[in-house]
C-alpha positions as CSV (number, residue, x, y, z in Angstrom):
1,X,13.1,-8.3,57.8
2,X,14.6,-6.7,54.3
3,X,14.7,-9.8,52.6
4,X,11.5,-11.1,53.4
5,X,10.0,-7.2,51.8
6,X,12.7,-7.8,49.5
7,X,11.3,-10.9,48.1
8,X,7.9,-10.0,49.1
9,X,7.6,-7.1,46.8
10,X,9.8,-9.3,43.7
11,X,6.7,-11.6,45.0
12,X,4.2,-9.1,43.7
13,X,6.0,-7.7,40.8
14,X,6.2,-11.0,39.6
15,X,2.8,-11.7,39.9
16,X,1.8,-8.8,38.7
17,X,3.6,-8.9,35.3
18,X,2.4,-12.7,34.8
19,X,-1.2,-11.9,35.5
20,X,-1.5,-9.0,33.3
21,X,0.7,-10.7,29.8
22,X,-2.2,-12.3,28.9
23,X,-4.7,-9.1,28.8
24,X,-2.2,-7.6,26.3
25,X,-3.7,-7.6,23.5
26,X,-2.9,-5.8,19.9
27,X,-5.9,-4.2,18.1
28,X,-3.3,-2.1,15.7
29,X,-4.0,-2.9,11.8
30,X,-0.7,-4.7,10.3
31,X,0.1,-3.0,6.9
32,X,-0.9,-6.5,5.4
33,X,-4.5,-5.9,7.1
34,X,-4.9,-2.1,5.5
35,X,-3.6,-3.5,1.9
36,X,-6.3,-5.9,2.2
37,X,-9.0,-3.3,2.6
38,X,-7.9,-0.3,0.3
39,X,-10.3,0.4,-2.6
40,X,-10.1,2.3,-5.8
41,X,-11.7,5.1,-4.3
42,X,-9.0,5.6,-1.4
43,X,-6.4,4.8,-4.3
44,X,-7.3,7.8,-6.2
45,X,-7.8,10.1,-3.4
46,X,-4.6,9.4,-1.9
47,X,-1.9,8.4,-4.5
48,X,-3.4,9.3,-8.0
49,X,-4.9,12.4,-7.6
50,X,-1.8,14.2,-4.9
51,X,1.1,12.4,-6.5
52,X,0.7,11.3,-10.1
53,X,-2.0,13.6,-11.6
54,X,0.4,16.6,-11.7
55,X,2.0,14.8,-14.5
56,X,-0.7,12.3,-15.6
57,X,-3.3,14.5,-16.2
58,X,-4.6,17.6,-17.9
59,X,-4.8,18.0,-21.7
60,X,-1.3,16.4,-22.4
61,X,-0.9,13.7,-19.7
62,X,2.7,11.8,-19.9
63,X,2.6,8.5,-21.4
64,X,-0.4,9.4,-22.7
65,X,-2.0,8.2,-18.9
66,X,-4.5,10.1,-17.7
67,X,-4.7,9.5,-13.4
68,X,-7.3,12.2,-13.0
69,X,-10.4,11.2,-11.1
70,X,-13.0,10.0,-13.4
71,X,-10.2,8.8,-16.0
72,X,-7.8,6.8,-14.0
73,X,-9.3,3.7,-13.6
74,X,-10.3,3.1,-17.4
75,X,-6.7,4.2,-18.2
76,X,-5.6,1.4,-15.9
77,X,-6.9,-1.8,-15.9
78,X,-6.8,-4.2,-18.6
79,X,-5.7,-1.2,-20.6
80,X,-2.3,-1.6,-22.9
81,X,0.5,0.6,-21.6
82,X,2.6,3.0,-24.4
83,X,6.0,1.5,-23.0
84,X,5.6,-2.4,-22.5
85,X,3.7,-5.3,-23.7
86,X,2.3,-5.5,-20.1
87,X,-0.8,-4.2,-19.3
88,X,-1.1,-1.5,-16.9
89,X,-3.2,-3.2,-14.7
90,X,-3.6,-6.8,-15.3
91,X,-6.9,-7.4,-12.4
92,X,-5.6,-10.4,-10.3
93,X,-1.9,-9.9,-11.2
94,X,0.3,-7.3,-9.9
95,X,3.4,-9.0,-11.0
96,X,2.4,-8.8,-14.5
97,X,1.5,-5.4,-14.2
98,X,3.2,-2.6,-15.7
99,X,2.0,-0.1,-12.9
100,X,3.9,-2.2,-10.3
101,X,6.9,-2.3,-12.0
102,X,7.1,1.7,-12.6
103,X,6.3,2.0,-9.3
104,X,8.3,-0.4,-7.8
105,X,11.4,0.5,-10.0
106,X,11.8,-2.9,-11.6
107,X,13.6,-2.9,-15.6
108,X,15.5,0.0,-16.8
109,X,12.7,2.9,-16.5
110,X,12.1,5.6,-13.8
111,X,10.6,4.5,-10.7
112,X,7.2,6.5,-10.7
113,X,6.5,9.1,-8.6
114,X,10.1,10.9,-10.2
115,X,9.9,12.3,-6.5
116,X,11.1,8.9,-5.3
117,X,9.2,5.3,-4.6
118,X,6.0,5.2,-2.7
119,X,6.5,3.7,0.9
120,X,6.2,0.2,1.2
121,X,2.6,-0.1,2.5
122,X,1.1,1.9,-0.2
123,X,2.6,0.0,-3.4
124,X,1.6,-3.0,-1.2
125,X,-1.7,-1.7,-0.3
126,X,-1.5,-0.5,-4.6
127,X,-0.7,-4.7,-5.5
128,X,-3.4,-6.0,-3.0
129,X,-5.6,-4.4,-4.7
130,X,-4.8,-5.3,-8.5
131,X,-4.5,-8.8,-7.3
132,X,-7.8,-8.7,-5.7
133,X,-9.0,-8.1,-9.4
134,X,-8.4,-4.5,-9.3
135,X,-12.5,-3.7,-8.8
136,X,-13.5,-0.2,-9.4
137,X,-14.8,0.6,-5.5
């Protein structure tokens, strides 16, 4: 009589965990789905404006790159940066922009933020964007 309940309840676990593996199912954003969406706006909100405008802003910003709000996006795209030949922001071309490559610590400069590189899914979310044509949303 314990083995038949034996396999009788493996029985039902078994079932159980086959029936319900194909009702799993993942809503959860990838970090490839959220760099697709980010926008200009949620840019300067959330990386200009908290981690960049301390320096690159004001009266006297560094490099002569203002990130304030209002100011940031004309400093950026298709502008000439102080350092490079790049531009800052060359719209559909993150590899060719001098933004990514501060940021991402490429060459022989500081990686920007001084604080240490962004995580991953923002200087992602950051190229998506430029190579997206970088619009001002």
């Amino acid at each position: 009589m314990k083995k038949y309940l034996k396999f009788l309840s493996l029985f039902w676990i078994i079932t159980l965990v086959v029936s319900c593996s194909d009702q799993i199912i993942s809503t959860c954003d990838t970090g490839e789905d959220i760099a697709q969406k980010v926008t200009f706006s949620y840019l300067q909100n959330e990386v200009f404006t908290p981690l960049c405008v301390g320096c690159h802003g004001g009266s006297a910003p560094q490099g002569k790159l203002d990130l304030s709000a209002g100011n940031a996006y004309y400093n950026l795209v298709n502008a000439a940066s102080t350092s490079s030949q790049l531009k800052r922001v060359k719209p559909g071309d993150s590899q060719s922009s001098y933004l990514m490559k501060r940021m991402r610590g490429e060459g022989n400069e500081t990686v920007m933020p001084p604080g240490g590189k962004l995580a991953t899914v923002l200087l992602d979310s950051i190229a998506a964007w430029i190579d997206r044509g970088a619009p001002q949303d």
